[in-house]
FITORTI-411831 format. One line per field, with one value per residue (C-alpha): residue number from 1; residue in one letter; x, y, z. Coordinates in steps of 0.1 Angstrom, whole numbers. Layout:
FITORTI-411831
nr <- [NUM ...]
rest <- [A ...]
east <- [X ...]
north <- [Y ...]
up <- [Z ...]
END
This chain:
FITORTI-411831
nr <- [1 2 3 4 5 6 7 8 9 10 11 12 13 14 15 16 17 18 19 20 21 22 23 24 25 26 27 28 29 30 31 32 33 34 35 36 37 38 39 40 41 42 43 44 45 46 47 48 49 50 51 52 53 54 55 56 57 58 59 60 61 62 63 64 65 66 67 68 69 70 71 72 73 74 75 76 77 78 79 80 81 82 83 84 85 86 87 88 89 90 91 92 93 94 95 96 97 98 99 100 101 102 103 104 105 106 107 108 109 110 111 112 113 114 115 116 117 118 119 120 121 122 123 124 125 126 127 128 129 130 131 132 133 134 135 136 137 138 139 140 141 142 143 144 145 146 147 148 149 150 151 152 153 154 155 156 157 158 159 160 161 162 163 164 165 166 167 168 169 170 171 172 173 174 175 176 177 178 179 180 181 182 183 184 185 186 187 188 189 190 191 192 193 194 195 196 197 198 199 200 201 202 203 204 205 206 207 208 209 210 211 212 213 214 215 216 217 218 219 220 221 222 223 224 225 226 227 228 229 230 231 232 233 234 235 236 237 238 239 240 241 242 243 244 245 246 247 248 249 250 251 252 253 254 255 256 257 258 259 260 261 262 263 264 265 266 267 268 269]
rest <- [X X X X X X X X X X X X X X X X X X X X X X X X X X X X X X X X X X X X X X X X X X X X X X X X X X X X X X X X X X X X X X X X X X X X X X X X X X X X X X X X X X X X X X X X X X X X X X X X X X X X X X X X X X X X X X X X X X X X X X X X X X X X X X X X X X X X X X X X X X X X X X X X X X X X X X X X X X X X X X X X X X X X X X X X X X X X X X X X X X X X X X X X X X X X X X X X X X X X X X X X X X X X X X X X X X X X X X X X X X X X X X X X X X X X X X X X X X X X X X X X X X X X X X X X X X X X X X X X X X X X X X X X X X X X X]
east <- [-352 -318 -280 -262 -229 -217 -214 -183 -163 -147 -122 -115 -82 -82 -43 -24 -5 32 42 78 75 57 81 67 34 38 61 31 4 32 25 -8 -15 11 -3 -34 -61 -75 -72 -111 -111 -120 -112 -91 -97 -74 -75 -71 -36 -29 9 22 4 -19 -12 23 32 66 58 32 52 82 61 45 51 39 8 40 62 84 61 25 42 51 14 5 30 12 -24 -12 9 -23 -50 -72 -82 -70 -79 -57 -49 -17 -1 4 27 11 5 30 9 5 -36 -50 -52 -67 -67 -81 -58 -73 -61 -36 -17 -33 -54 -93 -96 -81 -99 -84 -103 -129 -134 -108 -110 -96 -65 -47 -54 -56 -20 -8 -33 -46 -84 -96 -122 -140 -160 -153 -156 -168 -151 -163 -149 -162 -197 -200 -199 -175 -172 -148 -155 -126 -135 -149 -167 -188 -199 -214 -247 -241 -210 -226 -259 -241 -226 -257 -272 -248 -251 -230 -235 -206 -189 -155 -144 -108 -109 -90 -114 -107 -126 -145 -163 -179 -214 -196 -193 -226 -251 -234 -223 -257 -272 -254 -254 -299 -307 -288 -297 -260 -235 -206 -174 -161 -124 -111 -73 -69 -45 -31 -8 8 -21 -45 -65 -86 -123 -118 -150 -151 -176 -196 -231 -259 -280 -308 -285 -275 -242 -233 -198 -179 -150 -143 -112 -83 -68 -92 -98 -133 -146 -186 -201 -218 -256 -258 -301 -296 -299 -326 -346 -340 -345 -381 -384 -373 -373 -356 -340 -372 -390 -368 -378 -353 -376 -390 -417 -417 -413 -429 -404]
north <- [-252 -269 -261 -273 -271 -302 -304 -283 -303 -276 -276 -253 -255 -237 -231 -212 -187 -186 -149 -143 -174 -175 -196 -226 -217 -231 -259 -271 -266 -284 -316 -311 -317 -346 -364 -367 -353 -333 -358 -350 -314 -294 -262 -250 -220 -212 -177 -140 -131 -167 -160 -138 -143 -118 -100 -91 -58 -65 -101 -85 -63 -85 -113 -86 -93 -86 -105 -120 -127 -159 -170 -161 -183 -216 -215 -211 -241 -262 -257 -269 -298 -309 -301 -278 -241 -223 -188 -176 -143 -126 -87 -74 -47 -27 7 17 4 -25 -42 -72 -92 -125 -146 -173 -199 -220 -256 -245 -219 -187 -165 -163 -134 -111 -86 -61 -58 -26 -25 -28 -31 -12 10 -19 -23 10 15 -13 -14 10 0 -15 7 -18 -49 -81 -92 -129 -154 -186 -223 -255 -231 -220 -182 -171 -137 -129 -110 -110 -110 -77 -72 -100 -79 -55 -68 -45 -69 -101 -85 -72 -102 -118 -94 -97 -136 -152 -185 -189 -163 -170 -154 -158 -146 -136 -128 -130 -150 -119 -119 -151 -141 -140 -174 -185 -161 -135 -156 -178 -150 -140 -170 -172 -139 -140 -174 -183 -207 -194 -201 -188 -200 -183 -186 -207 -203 -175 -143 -122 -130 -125 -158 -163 -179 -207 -222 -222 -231 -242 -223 -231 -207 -218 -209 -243 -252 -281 -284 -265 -266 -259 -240 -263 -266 -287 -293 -290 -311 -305 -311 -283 -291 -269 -268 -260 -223 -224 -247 -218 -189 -204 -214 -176 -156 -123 -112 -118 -100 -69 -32 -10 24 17 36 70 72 103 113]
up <- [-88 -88 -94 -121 -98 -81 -42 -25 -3 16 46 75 89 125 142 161 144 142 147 130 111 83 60 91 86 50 60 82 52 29 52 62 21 19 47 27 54 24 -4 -13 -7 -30 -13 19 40 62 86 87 82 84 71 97 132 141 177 170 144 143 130 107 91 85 69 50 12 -22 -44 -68 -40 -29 -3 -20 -46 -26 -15 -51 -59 -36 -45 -81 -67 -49 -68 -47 -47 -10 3 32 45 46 50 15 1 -27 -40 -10 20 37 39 59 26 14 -16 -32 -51 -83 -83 -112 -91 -104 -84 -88 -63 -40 -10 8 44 46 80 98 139 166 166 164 128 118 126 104 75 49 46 16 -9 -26 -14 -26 -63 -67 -80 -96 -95 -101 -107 -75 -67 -41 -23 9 40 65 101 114 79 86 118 89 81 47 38 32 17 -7 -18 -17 -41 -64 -66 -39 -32 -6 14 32 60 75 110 143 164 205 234 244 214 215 196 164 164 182 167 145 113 115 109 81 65 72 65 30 24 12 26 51 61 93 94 130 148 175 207 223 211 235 263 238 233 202 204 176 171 131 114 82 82 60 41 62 91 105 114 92 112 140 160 197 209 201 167 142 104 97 65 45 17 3 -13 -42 -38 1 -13 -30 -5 24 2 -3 35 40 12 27 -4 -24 -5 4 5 -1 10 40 52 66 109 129 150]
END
């Protein structure tokens, strides 16, 4: 069986944050894109609450902003100058709380999707963020289905079946996660990606915030599990093509989904 998608030429863009300065987080994406580097790209993903910084509530809650607002659209505006879709997480304002939000950007400026995290970790979080209640919808561009799961999601092994079942071919996950986690990105999101049999995009911070350092290590998985690129700890832009049979090829090599049964049997006990 083959896709009648073309290949994905996706990008990964792991940074430090800049807490307090949002406004020079975009002025750094603004020449990242006019320097060229992602001339080919078809799509950018950039971190969890990529807009703000991520260790800092003050920060957070000052570069916390609405979907419509003046920031969400210079991203918007450069997308469409540059022709390329770009998911990227932010603090939004709606329904009079604040969530750990991120967004996908079409190459014409409008939005193709939106989550709002689920799971949200530690008390950290909790104090800052109302959880989202639904899981990600998915998106399509350039025929590709797309679905997000932002950071400690991914940790849910519900959150990417789910998005599997319902046809993902991609799932994106912006992500902060620290150095004393460091099986999220060796073993955690490989199997993710090999179990569903769908492509992953683990896009994690980089550097340190208020003493706490983040892993890094992003990485494009497979849906046979592979890493097809991955950072180390430093900043990096990570570049792939995506095969649009690779999915099909792994869901025959292992054909988990196929071959699921809900009702297992009963345990004495």
């Amino acid at each position: 069986m083959t896709y009648s998608k073309p290949p994905l030429r996706l990008a990964l863009w792991q940074q430090p944050g800049a807490c307090g300065q949002p406004d020079a987080m975009i002025d750094r994406l603004a020449a990242l894109l006019d320097s060229g580097a992602l001339a080919q790209a078809d799509l950018l993903v950039l971190p969890e609450l990529w807009t703000s910084g991520y260790f800092d509530a003050s920060a957070v809650a000052d570069a916390s902003d609405q979907a419509d607002g003046d920031r969400q659209n210079r991203i918007a505006a450069l997308a469409r100058r540059h022709g390329l879709a770009i998911a990227y997480g932010y603090p939004e304002l709606a329904e009079g709380q604040r969530f750990n939000t991120v967004r996908l950007i079409a190459p014409d400026g409008t939005t193709l999707l939106t989550y709002r995290k689920v799971n949200l970790w530690s008390d950290y979080e909790r104090a800052l963020f109302a959880a989202g209640t639904m899981p990600s919808a998915i998106a399509e561009y350039r025929g590709w289905r797309i679905g997000f799961s932002i950071c400690y999601d991914t940790e849910f092994p519900e959150t990417v079946r789910d998005l599997a079942l319902r046809g993902a071919d991609l799932v994106l996950a912006p992500t902060a996660a620290g150095d004393e986690f460091p099986l999220v990105a060796e073993a955690v999101i490989r199997v993710r990606a090999l179990e569903n049999g769908v492509w992953l995009a683990f896009a994690n911070r980089s550097g340190t915030e208020h003493g706490y350092r983040f892993d890094g290590r992003s990485a494009i998985v497979g849906p046979d599990g592979v890493v097809r690129a991955r950072a180390e700890h430093d900043e990096s832009l990570l570049l792939a093509t995506l095969d649009p049979d690779a999915r099909a090829a792994a869901r025959a090599h292992s054909p988990f989904l196929d071959e699921l049964r809900w009702s297992a049997p009963h345990l004495p006990g």
